[in-house]
C-alpha positions in Angstrom: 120.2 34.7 16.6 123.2 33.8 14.3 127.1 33.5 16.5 129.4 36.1 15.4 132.8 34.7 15.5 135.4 37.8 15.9 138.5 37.9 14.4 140.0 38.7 18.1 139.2 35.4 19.4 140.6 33.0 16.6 144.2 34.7 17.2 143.3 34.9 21.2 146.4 32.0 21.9 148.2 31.8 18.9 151.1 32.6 20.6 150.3 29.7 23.2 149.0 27.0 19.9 152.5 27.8 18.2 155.2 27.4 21.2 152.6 24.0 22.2 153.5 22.5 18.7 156.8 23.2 18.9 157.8 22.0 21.6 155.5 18.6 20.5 158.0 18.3 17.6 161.0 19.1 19.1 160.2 16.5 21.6 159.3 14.4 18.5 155.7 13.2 20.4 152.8 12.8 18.7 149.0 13.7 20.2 148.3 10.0 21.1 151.8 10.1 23.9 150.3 13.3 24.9 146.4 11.8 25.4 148.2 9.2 27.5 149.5 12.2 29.6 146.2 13.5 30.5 144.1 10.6 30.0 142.3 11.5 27.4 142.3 10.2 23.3 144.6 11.6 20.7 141.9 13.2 19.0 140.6 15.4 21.9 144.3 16.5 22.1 144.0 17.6 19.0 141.1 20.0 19.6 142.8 21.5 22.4 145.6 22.1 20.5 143.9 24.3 18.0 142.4 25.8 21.0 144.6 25.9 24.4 142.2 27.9 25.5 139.5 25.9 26.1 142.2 23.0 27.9 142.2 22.9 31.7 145.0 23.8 33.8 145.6 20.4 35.5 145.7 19.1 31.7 147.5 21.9 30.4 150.6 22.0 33.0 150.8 18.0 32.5 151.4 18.6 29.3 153.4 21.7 29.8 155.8 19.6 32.2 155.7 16.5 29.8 157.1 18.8 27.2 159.4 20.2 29.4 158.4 23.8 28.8 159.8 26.3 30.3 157.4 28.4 33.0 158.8 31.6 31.4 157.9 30.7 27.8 154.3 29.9 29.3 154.2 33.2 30.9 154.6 35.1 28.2 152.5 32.7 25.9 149.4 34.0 28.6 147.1 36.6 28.1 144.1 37.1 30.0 
């Protein structure tokens, strides 16, 4: 049986992608300083950042606190 992709879950952390690239270029870093953050290559960064949602939470908050994001941006970033 073919996937169905719904619309719902492409725009599902849009919210979340955007304020994650923002703060990467106002802090001027680049995926590779952030792969370094979590251990991981610059490429698999880059998939989580089209997707936060599929990032785990221990990487996620590393990079949230390497970004210096504020928890109350995050919060309201979240849906569940």
């Amino acid at each position: 049986m073919p996937k169905v992709n719904l619309l719902i879950s492409k725009d599902k952390h849009k919210k979340l992608t955007v304020l994650l690239n923002g703060y990467k270029d106002i802090e001027n870093k680049n995926r590779d300083d952030l792969g370094k953050v979590i251990g991981m290559s610059g490429r698999a960064v880059h998939d989580y950042m089209k997707d936060p949602g599929t990032m785990r939470l221990d990487h996620f908050l590393k990079i949230a606190r390497y970004l210096n994001i504020p928890i109350e941006e995050l919060r309201e970033c979240i849906r569940y």
